[in-house]
Phi, psi and omega in degrees: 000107145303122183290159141114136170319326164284343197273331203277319174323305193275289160345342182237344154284308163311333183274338157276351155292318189258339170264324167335298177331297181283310167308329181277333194291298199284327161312304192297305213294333168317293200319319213258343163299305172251026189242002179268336150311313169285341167272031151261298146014265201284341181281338182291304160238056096320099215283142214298305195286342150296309186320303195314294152342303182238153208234315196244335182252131177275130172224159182025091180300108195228129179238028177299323188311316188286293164350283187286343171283287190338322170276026199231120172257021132002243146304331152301311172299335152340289168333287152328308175289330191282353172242346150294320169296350187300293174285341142260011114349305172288330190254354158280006144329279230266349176280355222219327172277304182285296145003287184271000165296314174303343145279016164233333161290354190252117154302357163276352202260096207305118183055058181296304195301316188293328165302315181276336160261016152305297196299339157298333174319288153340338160274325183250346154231145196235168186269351148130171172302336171216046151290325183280314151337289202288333189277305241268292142357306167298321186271067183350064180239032168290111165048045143241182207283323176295356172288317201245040154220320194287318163303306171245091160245054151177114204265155162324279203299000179265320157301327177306279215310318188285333161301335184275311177340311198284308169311332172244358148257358170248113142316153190276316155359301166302314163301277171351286186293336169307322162328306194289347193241032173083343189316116199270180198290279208308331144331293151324302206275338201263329169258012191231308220262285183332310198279017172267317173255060188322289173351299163311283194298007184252310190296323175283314157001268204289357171268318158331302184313305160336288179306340208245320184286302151320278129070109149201354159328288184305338179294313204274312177272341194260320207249146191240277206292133155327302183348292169280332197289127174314165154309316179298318187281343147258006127336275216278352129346310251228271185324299216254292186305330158109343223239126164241121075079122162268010184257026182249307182270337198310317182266030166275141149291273155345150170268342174297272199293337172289328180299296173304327171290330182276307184285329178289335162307310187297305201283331186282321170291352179263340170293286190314340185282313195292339174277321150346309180278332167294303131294353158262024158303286182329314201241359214243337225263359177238353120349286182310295190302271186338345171287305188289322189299328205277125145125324185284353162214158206254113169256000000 
């Protein structure tokens, strides 16, 4: 250990030396994190041929792009299908989940280890797409709503989180005695074990919601009418494919304004879609960490 007036000096330079470090290290990486956002940001109402030019200052401010979503009933109908799958989608989750954790979580239930380790099984091998296609297909649920719900309405690693949950947070002490005072299992669970764990059920919430909102494989494979299709999937229309939606553009003349109208059209849809989520991040965002949290250290 160095004494001494010069020992402290040098310890405290060296310490400013490592957050210099760590602050330039974590600067570069925001940036590079939030600036492909923010030019979508600013590209969304910028006009195409300006952008070019300027990269990071939004010039000739153009907000014709908002506009034509706004009139495009599409993207509303997108809209509309992403939050029915949203909501029932989520909530045949968490009816479906928090049950069978809670029966896989009671040491009484004769060959609980071997259910877990089926449902683990499940995470690292699957029967592929398109064994999975042909059972979806078989249920008649081909380009209905139940494609992009009943296939995963449970995921593994979320039965995992809410089992460990359970286990380490309802005591057997606890069970006992409700036992002793007539309390039946489905009783216990529905008036003792739920209301303890809100936490748990707000985390299976958003985490389920999150997916069902992203959500455009199973669409992509499963659903044939416009109709049906989520946002991300005419998101991803829009986007992969090259295609804008001609009730969007018709009454543009020109092919120069149909062309500009088609890139503020791309960048204004990856805004609506992704702002649901943007706002409700914020308030949403210690959810996440307890989502990460739940099951790693034994209270």
């Amino acid at each position: 250990m160095v004494k001494g007036g010069s020992g402290v000096f040098k310890r405290i330079a060296a310490d400013k030396w490592f957050d210099f470090i760590n602050m330039t290290i974590i600067t570069i990486w925001l940036i590079i994190i939030i600036y492909p956002l923010y030019f979508v940001v600013i590209a969304s109402f910028t006009d195409p041929t300006a952008l070019q030019q300027s990269w990071f200052w939004p010039k000739e401010i153009n907000f014709e792009g908002y506009k034509l979503i706004i009139q495009s009933d599409t993207l509303w109908t997108g809209y509309k299908n992403s939050f029915i799958y949203l909501i029932l989608g989520t909530t045949i989750n968490v009816l479906l989940t928090l049950p069978a954790a809670y029966a896989l979580s009671r040491k009484d239930l004769n060959g609980r280890n071997a259910l877990m380790l089926f449902v683990t099984f499940t995470m690292f091998f699957s029967g592929g797409l398109i064994p999975t296609y042909l059972t979806v297909k078989a249920l008649n649920m081909v380009d209905t709503i139940w494609a992009m719900i009943i296939p995963n309405a449970v995921g593994a690693w979320n039965l995992i989180i809410a089992r460990t949950f359970f286990q380490q947070t309802i005591p057997d002490e606890l069970l006992d005695s409700a036992k002793i005072d007539g309390c039946s299992d489905i009783r216990f669970f529905l008036h003792i074990a739920i209301p303890i764990s809100k936490a748990l059920v707000a985390v299976m919430i958003l985490f389920y919601g999150v997916g069902h909102w992203n959500a455009f494989l199973n669409a992509l494979i499963y659903l044939r009418s416009d109709e049906l299709y989520p946002l991300q999937l005419v998101l991803r229309n829009i986007l992969i494919r090259n295609q804008i939606s001609t009730d969007m553009i018709m009454d543009l003349s020109s092919l120069g304004d149909q062309v500009r109208a088609g890139e503020l059209i791309k960048y204004g849809v990856i805004i609506m879609g992704a702002l649901p989520m943007l706002v409700l991040y914020p308030f949403l965002q210690k959810y996440f960490v307890q989502g990460l949290l739940i099951g790693s250290i034994k209270g």
